[in-house]
C-alpha positions as CSV (number, residue, x, y, z in Angstrom):
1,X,-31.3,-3.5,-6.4
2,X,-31.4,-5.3,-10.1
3,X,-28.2,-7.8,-9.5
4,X,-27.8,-8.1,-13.3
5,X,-28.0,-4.5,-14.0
6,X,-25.6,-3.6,-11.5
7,X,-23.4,-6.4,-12.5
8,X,-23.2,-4.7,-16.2
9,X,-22.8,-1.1,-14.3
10,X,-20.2,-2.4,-12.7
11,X,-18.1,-4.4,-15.6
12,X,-18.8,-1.0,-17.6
13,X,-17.3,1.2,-15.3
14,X,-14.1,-1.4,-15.4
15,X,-14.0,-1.4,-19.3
16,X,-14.0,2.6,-18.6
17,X,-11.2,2.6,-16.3
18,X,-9.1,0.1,-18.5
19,X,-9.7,2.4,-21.3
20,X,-9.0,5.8,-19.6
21,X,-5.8,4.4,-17.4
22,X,-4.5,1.6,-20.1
23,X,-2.6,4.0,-22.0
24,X,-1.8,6.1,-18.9
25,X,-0.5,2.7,-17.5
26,X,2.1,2.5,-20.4
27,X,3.1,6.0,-20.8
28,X,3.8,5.9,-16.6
29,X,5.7,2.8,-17.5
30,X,7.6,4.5,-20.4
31,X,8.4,7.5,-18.2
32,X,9.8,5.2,-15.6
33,X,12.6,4.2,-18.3
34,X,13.0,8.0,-19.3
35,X,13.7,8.6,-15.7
36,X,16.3,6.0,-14.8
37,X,17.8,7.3,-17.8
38,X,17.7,10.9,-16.3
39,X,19.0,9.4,-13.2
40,X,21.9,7.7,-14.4
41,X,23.1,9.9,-17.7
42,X,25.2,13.4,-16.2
43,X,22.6,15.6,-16.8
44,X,22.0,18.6,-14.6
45,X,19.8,18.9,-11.3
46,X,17.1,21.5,-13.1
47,X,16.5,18.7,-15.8
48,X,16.9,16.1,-13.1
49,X,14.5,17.9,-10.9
50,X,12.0,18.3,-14.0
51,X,11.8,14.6,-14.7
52,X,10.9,13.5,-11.2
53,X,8.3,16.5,-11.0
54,X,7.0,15.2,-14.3
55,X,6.2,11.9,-12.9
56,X,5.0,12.5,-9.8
57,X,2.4,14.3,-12.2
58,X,1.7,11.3,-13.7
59,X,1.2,9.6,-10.5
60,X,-0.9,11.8,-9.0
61,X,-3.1,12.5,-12.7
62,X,-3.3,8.0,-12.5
63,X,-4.5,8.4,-8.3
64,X,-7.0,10.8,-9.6
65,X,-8.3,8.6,-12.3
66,X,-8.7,6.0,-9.7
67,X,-10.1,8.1,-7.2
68,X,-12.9,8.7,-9.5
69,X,-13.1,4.8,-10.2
70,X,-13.4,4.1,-6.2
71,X,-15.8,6.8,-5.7
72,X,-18.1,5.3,-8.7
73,X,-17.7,2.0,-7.5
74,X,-18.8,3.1,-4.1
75,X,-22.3,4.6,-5.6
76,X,-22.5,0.9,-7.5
77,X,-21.6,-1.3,-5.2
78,X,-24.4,-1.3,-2.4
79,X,-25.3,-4.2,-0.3
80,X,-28.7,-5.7,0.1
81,X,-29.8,-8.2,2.8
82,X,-31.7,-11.0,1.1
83,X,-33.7,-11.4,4.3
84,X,-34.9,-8.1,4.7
85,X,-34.4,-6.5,1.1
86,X,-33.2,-3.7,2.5
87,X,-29.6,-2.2,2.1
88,X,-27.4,-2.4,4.6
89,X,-24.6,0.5,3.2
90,X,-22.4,0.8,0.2
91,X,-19.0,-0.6,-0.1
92,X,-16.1,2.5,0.1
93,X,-13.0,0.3,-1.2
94,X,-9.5,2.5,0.4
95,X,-7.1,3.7,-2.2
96,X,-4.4,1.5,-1.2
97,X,-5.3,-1.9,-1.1
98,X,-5.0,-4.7,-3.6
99,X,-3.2,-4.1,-6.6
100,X,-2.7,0.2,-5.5
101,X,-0.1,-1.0,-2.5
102,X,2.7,0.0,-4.8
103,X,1.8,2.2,-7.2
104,X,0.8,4.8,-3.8
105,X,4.2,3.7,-2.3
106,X,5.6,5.6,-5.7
107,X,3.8,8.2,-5.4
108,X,4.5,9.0,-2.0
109,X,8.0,8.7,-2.7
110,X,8.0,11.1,-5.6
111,X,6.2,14.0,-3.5
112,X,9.0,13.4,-0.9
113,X,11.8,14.0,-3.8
114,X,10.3,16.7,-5.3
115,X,10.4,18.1,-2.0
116,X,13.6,16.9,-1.1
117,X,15.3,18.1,-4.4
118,X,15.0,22.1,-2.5
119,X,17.3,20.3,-0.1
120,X,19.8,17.7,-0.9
121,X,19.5,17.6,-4.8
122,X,22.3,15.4,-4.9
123,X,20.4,12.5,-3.7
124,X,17.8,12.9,-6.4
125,X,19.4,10.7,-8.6
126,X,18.6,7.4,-6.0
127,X,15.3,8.9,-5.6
128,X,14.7,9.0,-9.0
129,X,16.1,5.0,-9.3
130,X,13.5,3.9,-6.9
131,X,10.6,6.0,-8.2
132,X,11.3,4.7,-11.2
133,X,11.4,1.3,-10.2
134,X,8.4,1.4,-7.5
135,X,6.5,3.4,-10.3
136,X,7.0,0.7,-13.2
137,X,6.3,-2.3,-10.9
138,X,3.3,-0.5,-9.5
139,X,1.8,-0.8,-13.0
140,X,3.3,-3.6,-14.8
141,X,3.1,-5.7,-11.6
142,X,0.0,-4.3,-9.6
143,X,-1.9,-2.9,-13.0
144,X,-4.2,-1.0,-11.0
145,X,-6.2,0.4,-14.1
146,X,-6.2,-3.2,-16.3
147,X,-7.1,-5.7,-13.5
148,X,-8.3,-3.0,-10.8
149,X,-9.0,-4.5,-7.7
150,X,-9.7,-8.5,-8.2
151,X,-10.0,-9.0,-4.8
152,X,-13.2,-7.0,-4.2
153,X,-14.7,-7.3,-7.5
154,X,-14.4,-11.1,-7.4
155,X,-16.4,-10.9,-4.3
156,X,-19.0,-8.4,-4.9
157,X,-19.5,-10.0,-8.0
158,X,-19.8,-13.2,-6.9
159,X,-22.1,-11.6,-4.1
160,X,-24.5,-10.1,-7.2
161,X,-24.5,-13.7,-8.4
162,X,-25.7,-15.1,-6.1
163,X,-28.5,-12.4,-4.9
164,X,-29.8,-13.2,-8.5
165,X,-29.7,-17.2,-7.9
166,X,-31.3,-16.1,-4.1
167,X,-31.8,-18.9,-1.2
168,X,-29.0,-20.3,1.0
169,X,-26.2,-19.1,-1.5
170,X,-27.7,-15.4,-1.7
171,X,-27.6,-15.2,2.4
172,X,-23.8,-16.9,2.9
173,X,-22.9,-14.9,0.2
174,X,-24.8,-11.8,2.1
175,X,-23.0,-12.2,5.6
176,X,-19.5,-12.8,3.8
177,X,-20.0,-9.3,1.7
178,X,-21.5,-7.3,4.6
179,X,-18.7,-8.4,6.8
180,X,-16.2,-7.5,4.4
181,X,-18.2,-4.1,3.9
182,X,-18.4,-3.2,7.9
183,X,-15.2,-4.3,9.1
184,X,-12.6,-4.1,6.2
185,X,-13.5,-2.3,3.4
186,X,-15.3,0.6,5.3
187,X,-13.6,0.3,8.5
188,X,-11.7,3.4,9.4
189,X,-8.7,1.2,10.3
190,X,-8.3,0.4,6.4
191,X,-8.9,4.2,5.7
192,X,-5.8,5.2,8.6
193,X,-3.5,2.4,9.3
194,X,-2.3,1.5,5.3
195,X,-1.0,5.4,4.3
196,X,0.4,5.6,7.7
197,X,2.7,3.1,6.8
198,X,3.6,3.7,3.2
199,X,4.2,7.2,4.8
200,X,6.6,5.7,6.5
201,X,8.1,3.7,3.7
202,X,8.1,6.9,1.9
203,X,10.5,8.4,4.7
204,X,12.6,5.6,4.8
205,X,13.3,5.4,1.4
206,X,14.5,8.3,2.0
207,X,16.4,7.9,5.0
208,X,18.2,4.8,3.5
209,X,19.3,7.0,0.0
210,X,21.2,9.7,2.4
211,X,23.0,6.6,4.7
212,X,24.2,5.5,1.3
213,X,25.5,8.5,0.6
214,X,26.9,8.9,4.0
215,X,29.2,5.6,3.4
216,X,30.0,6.8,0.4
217,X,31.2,10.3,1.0
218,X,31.9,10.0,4.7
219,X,30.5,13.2,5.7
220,X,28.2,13.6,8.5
221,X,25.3,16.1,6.2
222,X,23.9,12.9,5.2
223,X,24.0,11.3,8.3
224,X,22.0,14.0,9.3
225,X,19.4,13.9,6.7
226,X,19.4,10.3,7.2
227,X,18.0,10.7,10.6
228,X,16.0,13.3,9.8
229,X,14.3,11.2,7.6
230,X,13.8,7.8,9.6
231,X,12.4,10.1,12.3
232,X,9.8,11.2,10.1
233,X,8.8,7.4,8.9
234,X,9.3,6.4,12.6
235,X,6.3,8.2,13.9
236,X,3.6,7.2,11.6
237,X,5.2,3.8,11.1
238,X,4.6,3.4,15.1
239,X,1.2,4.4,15.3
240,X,0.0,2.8,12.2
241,X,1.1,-0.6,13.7
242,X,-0.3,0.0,16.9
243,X,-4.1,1.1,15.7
244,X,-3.8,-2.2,13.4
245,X,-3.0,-4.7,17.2
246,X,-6.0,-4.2,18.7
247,X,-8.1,-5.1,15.5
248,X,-5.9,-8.0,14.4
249,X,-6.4,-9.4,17.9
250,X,-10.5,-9.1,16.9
251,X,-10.4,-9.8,13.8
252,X,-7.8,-13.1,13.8
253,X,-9.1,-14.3,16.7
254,X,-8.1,-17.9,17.1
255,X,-5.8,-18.1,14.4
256,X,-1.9,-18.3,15.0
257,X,-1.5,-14.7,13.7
258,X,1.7,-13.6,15.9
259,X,3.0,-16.2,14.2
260,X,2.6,-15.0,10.5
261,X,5.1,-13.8,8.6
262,X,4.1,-10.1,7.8
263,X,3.3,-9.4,11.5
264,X,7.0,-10.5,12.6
265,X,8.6,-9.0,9.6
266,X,7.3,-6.5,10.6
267,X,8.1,-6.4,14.2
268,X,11.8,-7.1,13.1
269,X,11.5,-3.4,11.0
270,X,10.1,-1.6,13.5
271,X,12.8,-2.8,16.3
272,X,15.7,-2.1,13.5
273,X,14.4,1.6,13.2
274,X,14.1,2.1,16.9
275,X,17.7,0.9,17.2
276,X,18.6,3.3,14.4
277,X,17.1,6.5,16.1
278,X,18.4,5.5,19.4
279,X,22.2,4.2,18.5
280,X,22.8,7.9,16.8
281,X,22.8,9.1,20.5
282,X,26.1,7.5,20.5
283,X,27.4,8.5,17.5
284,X,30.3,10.0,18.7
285,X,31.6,6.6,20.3
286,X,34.0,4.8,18.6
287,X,32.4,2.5,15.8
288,X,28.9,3.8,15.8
289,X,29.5,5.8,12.7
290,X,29.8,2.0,10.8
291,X,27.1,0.8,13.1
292,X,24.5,3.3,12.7
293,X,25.0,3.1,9.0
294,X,25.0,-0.6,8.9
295,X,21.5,-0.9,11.1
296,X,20.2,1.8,8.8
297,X,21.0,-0.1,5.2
298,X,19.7,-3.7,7.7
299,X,16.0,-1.6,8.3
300,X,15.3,-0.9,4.5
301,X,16.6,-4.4,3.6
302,X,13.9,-6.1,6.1
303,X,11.1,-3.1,5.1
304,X,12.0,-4.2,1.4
305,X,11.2,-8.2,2.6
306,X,8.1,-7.4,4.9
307,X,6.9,-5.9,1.7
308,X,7.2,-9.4,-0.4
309,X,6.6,-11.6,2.1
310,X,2.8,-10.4,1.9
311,X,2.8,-11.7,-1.1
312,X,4.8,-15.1,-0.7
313,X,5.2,-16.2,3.1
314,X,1.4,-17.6,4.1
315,X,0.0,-16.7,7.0
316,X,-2.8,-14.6,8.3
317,X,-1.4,-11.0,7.0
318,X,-0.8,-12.4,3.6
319,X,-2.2,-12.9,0.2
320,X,0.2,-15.9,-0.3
321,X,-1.2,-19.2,-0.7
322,X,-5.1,-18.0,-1.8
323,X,-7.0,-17.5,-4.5
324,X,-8.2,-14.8,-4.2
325,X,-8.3,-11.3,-2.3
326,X,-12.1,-11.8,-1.3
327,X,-11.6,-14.6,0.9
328,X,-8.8,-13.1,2.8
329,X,-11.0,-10.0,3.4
330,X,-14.2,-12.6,4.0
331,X,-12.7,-15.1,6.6
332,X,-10.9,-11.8,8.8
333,X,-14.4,-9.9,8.3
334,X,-16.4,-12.9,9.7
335,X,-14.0,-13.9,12.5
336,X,-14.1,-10.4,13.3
337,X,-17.8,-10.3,13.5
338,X,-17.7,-13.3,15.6
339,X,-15.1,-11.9,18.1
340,X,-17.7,-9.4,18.5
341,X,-20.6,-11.0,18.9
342,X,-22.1,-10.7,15.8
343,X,-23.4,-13.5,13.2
344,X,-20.9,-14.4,10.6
């Protein structure tokens, strides 16, 4: 591997994704105001319908544009042991990580309207707010195809740096970028546990549109659909949190993890939903109309805050309170390695 030649490979294939998804990036942002303004003018359901299947075109022409950027990146961006000189694997960065996290919740969450609008098409209008909303934040906020994953490339390019420089600097730089590579970046938990859960907040988005309704109109169709939906985001939701335990126990080991504020956010969320689904056995009961209701708007207020406390309570599930994505990915990936014996 020529360092140099695959750092200019690298920033190439960047400028080419800025310059395929920039405008693709604005016109998705446009769209988003042309469909809060379908959402919220009295237009009717076929046109309605039309403007949420339009952008979760969008969404899913921008996934495939970064698919292809992931999938070059991953030919690139191969990892050589200074000690050795031979390569020890490429690096296969998820499609949800970084600055994708939202702009895949979006796009989840327009599939599931498009599908819901055969069903209840009078709750596209909420779906279309937060589509909308998760759509224009996803690339104003994340801007997955102008500053595509900082995290990673900060590291790998550092890595290439340093392999060019060589010595002590090439091999720390070596063990922080293979560790990243085996046990984040290419570990099946990254590839499984992630789109479980943003399958869930997919649901849930869902689930909390029809509860609305259901306080609203007072009719017990929505409650229905309510449940229907939370049961869907409750199973994936459940099993994407309980791969992630056992390797959060590996990979924070010695660090106050249980304590962070991601991990109990989101132990609060998952609690809330499993009270949700299981107080709608009472129903009938006197009060449990308001209650059920009440726990479900509670569960999408604390998924909406387990969300943004990634991003602004510290701790060891969080980006808050770093510099950079690299070394969050570096110092799990080594303590990882250590927990299992390994040489980080």
């Amino acid at each position: 591997m020529n360092p140099q030649q695959t750092y200019e490979l690298i920033t190439a294939l960047t400028t080419q994704l800025q310059a395929i998804g920039g405008p693709l990036q604005i016109v998705i942002a446009v769209f988003a105001v042309v469909l809060t303004g379908c959402a919220l003018l009295p237009l009717s359901l076929v046109w309605r319908g039309r403007a949420l299947a339009g952008m979760a075109s969008l969404l899913l022409l921008g996934e495939a544009v970064l698919a292809w950027y992931h999938f070059r990146l991953w030919q690139l961006a191969i990892v050589i042991d200074p000690a050795t000189g031979m390569m020890t694997g490429h690096v296969a960065p998820p499609l949800w990580i970084e600055s994708e996290k939202l702009y895949v919740w979006a796009l989840i969450t327009a599939l599931m309207g498009v599908f819901l609008r055969r069903h209840r098409e009078e709750l596209l209008p909420g779906v279309m707010l937060v589509v909308a909303a998760l759509a224009a934040g996803g690339v104003l906020l994340g801007q997955p195809f102008s500053n595509p994953l900082p995290g990673l490339l900060g590291q790998y390019m550092g890595y290439l740096q340093a392999m060019g420089t060589g010595g002590q600097a090439a091999m720390g730089a070596f063990q922080g970028m293979e560790s990243a590579r085996q046990f984040y970046y290419n570990a099946w938990f990254m590839w499984v546990h992630p789109p479980l859960l943003f399958f869930g907040y997919g649901a849930f988005t869902i689930s909390f549109l029809a509860t609305v309704q259901m306080m609203n109109r007072r009719h017990s169709a929505y409650e229905t659909t309510a449940y229907r939906w939370a049961r869907l985001g409750y199973l994936p939701l459940t099993f994407g949190m309980l791969i992630g335990f056992p390797w959060a126990l590996a990979a924070w080991t010695g660090e106050a993890w249980w304590w962070s504020g991601k991990v109990n956010m989101s132990i609060m969320m998952w609690l809330l939903y499993t009270a949700v689904l299981h107080a709608r056995l009472y129903l009938r009961q006197r009060g449990m109309w308001q209650t059920v209701a009440a726990l479900g708007v509670l569960s999408f207020v604390i998924l909406i805050l387990t969300y943004i406390t990634t991003y602004v309570v510290p701790g060891a599930h969080s980006y808050a309170a770093l510099t950079g994505g690299g070394e969050t990915v570096a110092s799990a990936a080594r303590a990882l390695v250590a927990a299992m014996g390994g040489a980080a």
